[in-house]
C-alpha positions, -999 to 999 in steps of 0.1 A, spaced: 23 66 -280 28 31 -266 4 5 -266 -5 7 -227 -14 44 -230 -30 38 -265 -58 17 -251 -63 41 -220 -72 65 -244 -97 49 -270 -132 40 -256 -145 14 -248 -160 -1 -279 -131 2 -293 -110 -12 -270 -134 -42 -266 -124 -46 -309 -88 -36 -301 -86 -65 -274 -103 -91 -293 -76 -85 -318 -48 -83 -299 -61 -121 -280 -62 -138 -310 -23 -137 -316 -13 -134 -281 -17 -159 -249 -15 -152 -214 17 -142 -205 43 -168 -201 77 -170 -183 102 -192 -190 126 -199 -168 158 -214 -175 165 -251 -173 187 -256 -137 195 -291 -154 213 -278 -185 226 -243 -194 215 -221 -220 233 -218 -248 222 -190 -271 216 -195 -311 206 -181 -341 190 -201 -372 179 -185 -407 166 -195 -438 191 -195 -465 231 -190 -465 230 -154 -449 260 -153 -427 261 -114 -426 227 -116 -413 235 -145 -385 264 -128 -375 245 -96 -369 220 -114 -347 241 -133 -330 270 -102 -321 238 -83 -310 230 -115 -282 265 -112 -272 265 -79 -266 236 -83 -245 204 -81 -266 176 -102 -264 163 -128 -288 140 -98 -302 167 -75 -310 190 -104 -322 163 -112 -349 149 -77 -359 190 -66 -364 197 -98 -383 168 -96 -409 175 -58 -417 210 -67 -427 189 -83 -457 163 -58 -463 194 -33 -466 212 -52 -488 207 -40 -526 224 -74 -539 195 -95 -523 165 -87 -549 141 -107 -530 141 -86 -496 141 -50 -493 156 -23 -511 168 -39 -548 138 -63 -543 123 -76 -572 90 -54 -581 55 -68 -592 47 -65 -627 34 -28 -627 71 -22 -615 64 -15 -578 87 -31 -552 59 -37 -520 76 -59 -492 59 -81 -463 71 -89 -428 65 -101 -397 77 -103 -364 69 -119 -328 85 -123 -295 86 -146 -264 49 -132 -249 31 -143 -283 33 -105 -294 35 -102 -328 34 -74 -354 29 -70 -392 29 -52 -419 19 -62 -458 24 -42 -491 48 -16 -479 60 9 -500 90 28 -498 104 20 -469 134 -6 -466 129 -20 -436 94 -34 -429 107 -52 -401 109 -29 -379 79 -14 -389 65 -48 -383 81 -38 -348 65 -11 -338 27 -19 -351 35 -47 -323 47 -27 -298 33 10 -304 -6 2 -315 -34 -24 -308 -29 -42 -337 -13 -68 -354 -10 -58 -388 -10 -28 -411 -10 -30 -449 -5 -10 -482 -9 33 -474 -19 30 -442 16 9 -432 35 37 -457 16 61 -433 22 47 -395 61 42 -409 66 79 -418 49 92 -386 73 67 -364 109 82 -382 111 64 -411 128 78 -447 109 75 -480 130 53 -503 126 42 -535 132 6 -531 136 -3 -570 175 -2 -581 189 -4 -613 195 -35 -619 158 -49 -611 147 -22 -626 165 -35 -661 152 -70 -650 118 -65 -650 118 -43 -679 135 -76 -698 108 -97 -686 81 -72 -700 89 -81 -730 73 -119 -728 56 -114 -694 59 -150 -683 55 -158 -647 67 -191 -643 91 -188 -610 121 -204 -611 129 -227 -583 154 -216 -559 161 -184 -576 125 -164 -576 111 -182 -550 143 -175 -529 121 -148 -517 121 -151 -476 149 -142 -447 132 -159 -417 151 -163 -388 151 -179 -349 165 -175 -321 172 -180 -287 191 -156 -264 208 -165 -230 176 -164 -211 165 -193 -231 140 -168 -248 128 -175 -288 117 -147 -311 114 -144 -349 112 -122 -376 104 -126 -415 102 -103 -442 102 -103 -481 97 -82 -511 76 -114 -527 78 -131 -555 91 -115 -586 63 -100 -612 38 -109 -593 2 -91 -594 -3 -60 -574 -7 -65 -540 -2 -101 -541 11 -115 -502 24 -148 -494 28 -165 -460 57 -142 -452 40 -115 -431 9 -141 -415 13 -151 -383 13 -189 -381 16 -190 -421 58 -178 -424 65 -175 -385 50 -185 -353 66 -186 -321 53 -205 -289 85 -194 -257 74 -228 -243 80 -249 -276 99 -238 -302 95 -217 -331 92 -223 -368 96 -200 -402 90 -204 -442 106 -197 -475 93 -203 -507 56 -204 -526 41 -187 -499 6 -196 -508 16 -235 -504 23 -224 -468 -7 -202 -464 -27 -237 -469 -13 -259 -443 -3 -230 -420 27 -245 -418 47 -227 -395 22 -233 -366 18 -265 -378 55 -274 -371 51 -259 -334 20 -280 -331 43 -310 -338 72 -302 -319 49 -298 -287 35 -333 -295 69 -345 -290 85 -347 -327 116 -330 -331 128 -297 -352 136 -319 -381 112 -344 -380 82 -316 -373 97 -303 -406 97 -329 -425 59 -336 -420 54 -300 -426 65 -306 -460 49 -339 -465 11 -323 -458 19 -296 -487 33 -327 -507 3 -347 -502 -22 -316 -519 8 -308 -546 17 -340 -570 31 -323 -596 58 -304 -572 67 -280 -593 78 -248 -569 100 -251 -538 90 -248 -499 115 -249 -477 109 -250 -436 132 -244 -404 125 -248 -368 141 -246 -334 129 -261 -299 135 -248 -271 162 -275 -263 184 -257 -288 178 -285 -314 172 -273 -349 161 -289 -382 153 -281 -419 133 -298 -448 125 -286 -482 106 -300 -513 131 -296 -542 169 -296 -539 193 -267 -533 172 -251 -503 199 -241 -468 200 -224 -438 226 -211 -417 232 -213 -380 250 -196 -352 257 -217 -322 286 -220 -296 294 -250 -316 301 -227 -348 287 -204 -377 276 -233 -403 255 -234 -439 235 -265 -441 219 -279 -470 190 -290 -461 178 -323 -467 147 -325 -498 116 -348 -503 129 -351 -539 164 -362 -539 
């Protein structure tokens, strides 16, 4: 049932809560029309050095996908990859063994769909996809997201492989959570882009950190936390110690700045800073990217050894991103 014909349905109370929901992650519908002045040139941006990923998004732009597509496609190349444990299926589990993932996805209207602590199922994205565009909601979590996933098509999984499996099993025997810069907290794909109609979208998704309590969630699947997208700004995403983000809400926060005139990389950068400033000892890794809708890009991170990888007409490039501590 699609959302139009969902709400026709459901009475008025309801719809009255259903609305109210729906408004607070959505503004009046926008249209952007492209720039006569400059042209549009279509590109992808993503946390960390995924090129599979990029690639993905940006063949499905040039095969005539949108921004939404491009992003959605991209992430899942991730979430299906068993070699990536901190997304999808060979995901790192929580300490009780379970592998849960989070995601999060919004287009160029300020629609945006989520789901948290999903089961099962490798790729919460585009479950995250159709709580946006098939219900009145924004987000679904734990057995009621297992749930609405089986009844739209998805397979039951088991999502823990082998070798996390052995992994975790090692680390029961000391049970220290002390996450390793870089490695554990490399626990985000988010990505941007922007399509040939000058359009943005973006998507996130995670399995979390490793051995972390049950039904522990990050900024990863919160709207303006790991992703937020404004069509007439820019758009921003997270990786790292999700709750860090979850303070500042940083990804909105970055927007906020862009609109106020700083650019991708600068808008970063002071992203970072206000988690610095509450943080002095700095001892876990944030790492932020952002587009306008110009086409510029930036990055910024808090420890060294955070990239992110972008698709352009100009080329399919890794970049390091640049660290408060050098």
């Amino acid at each position: 049932m699609q959302r139009r014909k969902f709400l026709e349905v459901t009475s008025l109370s309801t719809a009255g809560l259903a609305t109210s929901t729906v408004i607070a992650c959505k503004d009046s519908k926008r249209t952007s029309e492209p720039s006569e002045e400059k042209e549009i040139k279509p590109i992808v941006i993503a946390t960390w050095d995924v090129p599979n990923a990029t690639a993905k998004a940006w063949s499905v732009m040039q095969n005539g996908g949108n921004s939404l597509d491009a992003v959605e496609q991209g992430v899942m190349i991730e979430e299906a990859d068993v070699n990536n444990q901190s997304v999808g299926k060979g995901g790192r589990p929580d300490r009780d063994g379970q592998v849960s993932c989070d995601a999060c996805i919004m287009d160029k209207e300020g629609n945006c769909g989520s789901v948290v602590y999903l089961q099962n199922v490798v790729h919460a994205i585009s479950v995250a996809r159709k709580v946006m565009e098939n219900t009145p909601h924004v987000m679904l979590a734990g057995d009621g997201a297992e749930q609405f996933a089986y009844e739209n098509g998805f397979q039951k999984e088991d999502l823990l492989t082998a070798k996390s499996k052995k992994e975790w099993e090692t680390w029961l025997e000391t049970k220290e959570y002390k996450p390793v810069i870089n490695i554990e907290n490399h626990d985000t794909i988010g990505m941007l882009a922007i399509d040939a109609n000058g359009d943005l979208s973006g998507a996130c998704t995670t399995s979390g950190m490793a051995y972390k309590l049950k039904g522990r969630i990050g900024d990863s699947p919160i709207i303006g936390a790991g992703l937020f997208i404004d069509n007439e700004v820019g758009g921003a995403t997270a990786t790292g110690v999700g709750e860090e983000v979850v303070k500042t809400v940083g990804s909105f926060l970055i927007v906020e700045l862009m609109r106020q005139g700083l650019s991708p990389q600068e808008a970063c950068e002071e992203g970072v800073r206000r988690i610095v400033a509450k943080n002095p000892t700095l001892d876990f890794q944030v790492g932020f990217i952002a587009i306008n809708k110009q086409g510029q890009t930036g990055g910024f991170c808090i420890q060294p050894g955070f990239s992110y990888r972008v698709y352009s007409p100009d080329g399919h490039k890794n970049h390091p991103a640049a660290s408060h501590i050098s």
